[in-house]
C-alpha positions, 0 to 999 in steps of 0.5 A: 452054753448052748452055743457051745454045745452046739460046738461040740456037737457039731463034730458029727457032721458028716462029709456030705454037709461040707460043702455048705459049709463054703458058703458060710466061710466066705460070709463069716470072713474065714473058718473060725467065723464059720464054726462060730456061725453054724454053732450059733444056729445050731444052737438053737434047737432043742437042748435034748436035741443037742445032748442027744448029738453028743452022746452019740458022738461018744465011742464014734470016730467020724473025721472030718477035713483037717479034724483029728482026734486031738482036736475033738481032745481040744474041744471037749477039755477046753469047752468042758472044763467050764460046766465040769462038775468037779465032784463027779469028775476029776482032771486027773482022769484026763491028764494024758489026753490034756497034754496031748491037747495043750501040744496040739494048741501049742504047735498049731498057728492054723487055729490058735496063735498060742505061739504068737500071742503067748511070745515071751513066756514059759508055761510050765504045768504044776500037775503033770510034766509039760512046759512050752515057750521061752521067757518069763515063767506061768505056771499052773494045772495043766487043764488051766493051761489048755484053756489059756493056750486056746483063748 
């Protein structure tokens, strides 16, 4: 967990940080090897150093290169969704923002591959109106999709 926390805490990093990150995608072989490796080094601090980074991201709109807030949409629904309480908080709530989420990943070939790696199949979301791609029919919660879409 604390990687991932570390994730998503990480978006608030600033402008000025960015040039370090160069080096990293040169090392870890690409951006995504990157984020991994500067989320596993965050990720060792403190966990109340990291809560406390995300709850300082919340009502903040720092963008950063590439980053809208759809994609902090993604990484807060995706990584979320598995140390959700579901009796404190209901997906519902959310609906609107997890299509938004689920159309980015979908249209995105940069970050997921979703159009790629999901080829011959239709996925259908039984919660809400949304469906994406062509072939045999998968069908399921719209949160559930997201996850699917962005693994």
């Amino acid at each position: 967990m604390g990687d991932v926390a570390a994730h998503v805490a990480l978006q608030n990093t600033t402008w000025a940080a960015m040039p370090r990150l160069v080096p990293e995608v040169v090392r870890s072989g690409g951006l995504n090897g990157a984020i991994q490796a500067v989320a596993r080094r965050h990720g060792q601090l403190p966990r109340d150093q990291i809560i406390a980074e995300i709850r300082d991201r919340i009502g903040v709109w720092r963008p950063l290169p590439t980053v809208t807030y759809r994609e902090s949409a993604i990484d807060y629904l995706v990584h979320g969704a598995g140390h959700r309480d579901p009796a404190r908080s209901s997906a519902a709530d959310a609906t609107d923002l997890t299509v938004l989420a689920a159309d980015r990943v979908w249209a995105s070939p940069r970050m997921f591959h979703a159009r790629r790696t999901l080829a011959g199949y239709r996925l259908v979301a039984t919660d809400t109106r949304w469906a994406a791609g062509q072939g045999q029919e998968v069908t399921g919660p719209i949160g559930a999709l997201l996850c699917r879409l962005s693994n």
